[in-house]
C-alpha positions as semicolon CSV with decimal commas, in nm:
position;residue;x (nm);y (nm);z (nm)
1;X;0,000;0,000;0,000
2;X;0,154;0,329;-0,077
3;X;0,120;0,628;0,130
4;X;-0,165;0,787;-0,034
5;X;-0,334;0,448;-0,054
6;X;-0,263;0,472;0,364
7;X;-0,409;0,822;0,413
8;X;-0,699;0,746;0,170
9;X;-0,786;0,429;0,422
10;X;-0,725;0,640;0,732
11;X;-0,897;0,966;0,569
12;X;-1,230;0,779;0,406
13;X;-1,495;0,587;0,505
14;X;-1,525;0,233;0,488
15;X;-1,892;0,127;0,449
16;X;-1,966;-0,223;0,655
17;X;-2,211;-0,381;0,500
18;X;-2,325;-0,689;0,628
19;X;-2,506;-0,998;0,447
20;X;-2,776;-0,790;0,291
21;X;-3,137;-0,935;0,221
22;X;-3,253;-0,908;-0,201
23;X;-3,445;-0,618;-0,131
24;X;-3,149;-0,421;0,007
25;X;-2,965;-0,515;-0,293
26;X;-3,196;-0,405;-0,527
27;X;-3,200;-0,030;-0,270
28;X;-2,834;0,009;-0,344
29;X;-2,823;-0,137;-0,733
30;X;-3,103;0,133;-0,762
31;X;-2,948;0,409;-0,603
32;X;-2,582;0,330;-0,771
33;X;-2,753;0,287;-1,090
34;X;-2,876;0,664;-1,134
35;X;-2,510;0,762;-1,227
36;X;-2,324;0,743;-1,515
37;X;-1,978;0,657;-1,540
38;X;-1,756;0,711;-1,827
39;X;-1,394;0,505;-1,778
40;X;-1,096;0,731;-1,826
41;X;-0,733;0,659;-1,932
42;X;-0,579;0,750;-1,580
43;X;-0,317;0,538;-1,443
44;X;-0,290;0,697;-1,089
45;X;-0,567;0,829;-0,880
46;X;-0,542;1,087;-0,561
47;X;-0,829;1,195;-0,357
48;X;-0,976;1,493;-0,410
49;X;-1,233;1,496;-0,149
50;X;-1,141;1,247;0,110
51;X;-1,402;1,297;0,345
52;X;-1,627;1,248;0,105
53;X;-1,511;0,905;-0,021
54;X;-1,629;0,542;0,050
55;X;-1,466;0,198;0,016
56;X;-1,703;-0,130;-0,030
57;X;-1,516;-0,473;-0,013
58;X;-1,711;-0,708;-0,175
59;X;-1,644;-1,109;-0,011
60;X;-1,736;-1,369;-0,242
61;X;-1,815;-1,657;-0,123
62;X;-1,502;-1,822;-0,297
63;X;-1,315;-1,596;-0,083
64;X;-1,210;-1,332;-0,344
65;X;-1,222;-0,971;-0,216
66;X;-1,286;-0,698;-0,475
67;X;-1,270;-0,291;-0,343
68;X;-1,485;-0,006;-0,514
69;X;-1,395;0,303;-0,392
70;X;-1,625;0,594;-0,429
71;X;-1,561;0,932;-0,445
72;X;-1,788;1,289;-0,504
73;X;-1,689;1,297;-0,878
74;X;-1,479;0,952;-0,938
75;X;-1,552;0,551;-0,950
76;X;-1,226;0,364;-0,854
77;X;-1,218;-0,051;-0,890
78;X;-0,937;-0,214;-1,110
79;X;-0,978;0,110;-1,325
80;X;-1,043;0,492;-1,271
81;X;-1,437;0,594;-1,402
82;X;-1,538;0,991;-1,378
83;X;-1,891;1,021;-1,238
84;X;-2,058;1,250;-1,529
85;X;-2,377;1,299;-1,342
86;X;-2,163;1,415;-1,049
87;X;-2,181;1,443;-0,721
88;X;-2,236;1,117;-0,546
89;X;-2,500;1,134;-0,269
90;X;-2,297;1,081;-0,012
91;X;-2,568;1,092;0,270
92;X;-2,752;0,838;0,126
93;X;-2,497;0,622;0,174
94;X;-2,455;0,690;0,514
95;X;-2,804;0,673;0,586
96;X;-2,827;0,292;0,447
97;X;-2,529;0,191;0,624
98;X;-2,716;0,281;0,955
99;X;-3,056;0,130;0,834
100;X;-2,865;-0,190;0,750
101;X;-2,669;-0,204;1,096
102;X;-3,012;-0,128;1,272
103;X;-3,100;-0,449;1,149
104;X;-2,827;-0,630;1,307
């Protein structure tokens, strides 16, 4: 992990979500699917907005891990995406982490 990868961790928000139920799927597919991404040719990313940025690790059940990293204007997996319909509701994301850990 390089050093910005370290202050992104320490700077961000990592959302916990636990085993989620169909219905909360289809909430967050539904709420990620009312942006549009377009990939760009970047090689490197920084944050921009750090407090404004979220990390989901997805757990398959094989084991794999894959990390999405969200950010106001940006859409960072195994390749940089700019958010054209820009800026990510952040507090909506927020607000269904704490619905789904009310459930616990």
């Amino acid at each position: 992990m390089t050093t910005v990868e370290s202050e992104r961790e320490i700077e961000g928000v990592e959302v916990e979500i636990p085993k989620i139920n169909q219905e909360q799927r289809n909430k967050l597919a539904d709420f990620l699917n009312q942006y549009q991404v377009r990939l760009t040719m970047k090689e490197g990313w920084t944050s921009d907005y750090p407090s404004e940025q979220f990390t989901f690790r997805v757990v398959y059940k094989n084991g794999d891990t894959q990390i999405f990293t969200f950010e106001r204007e940006v859409f960072v997996s195994t390749r940089i995406y700019q958010i054209v319909n820009a800026p990510l509701d952040y507090n909506w994301i927020q607000k269904f982490e704490r619905e789904l850990h009310s459930n616990d």
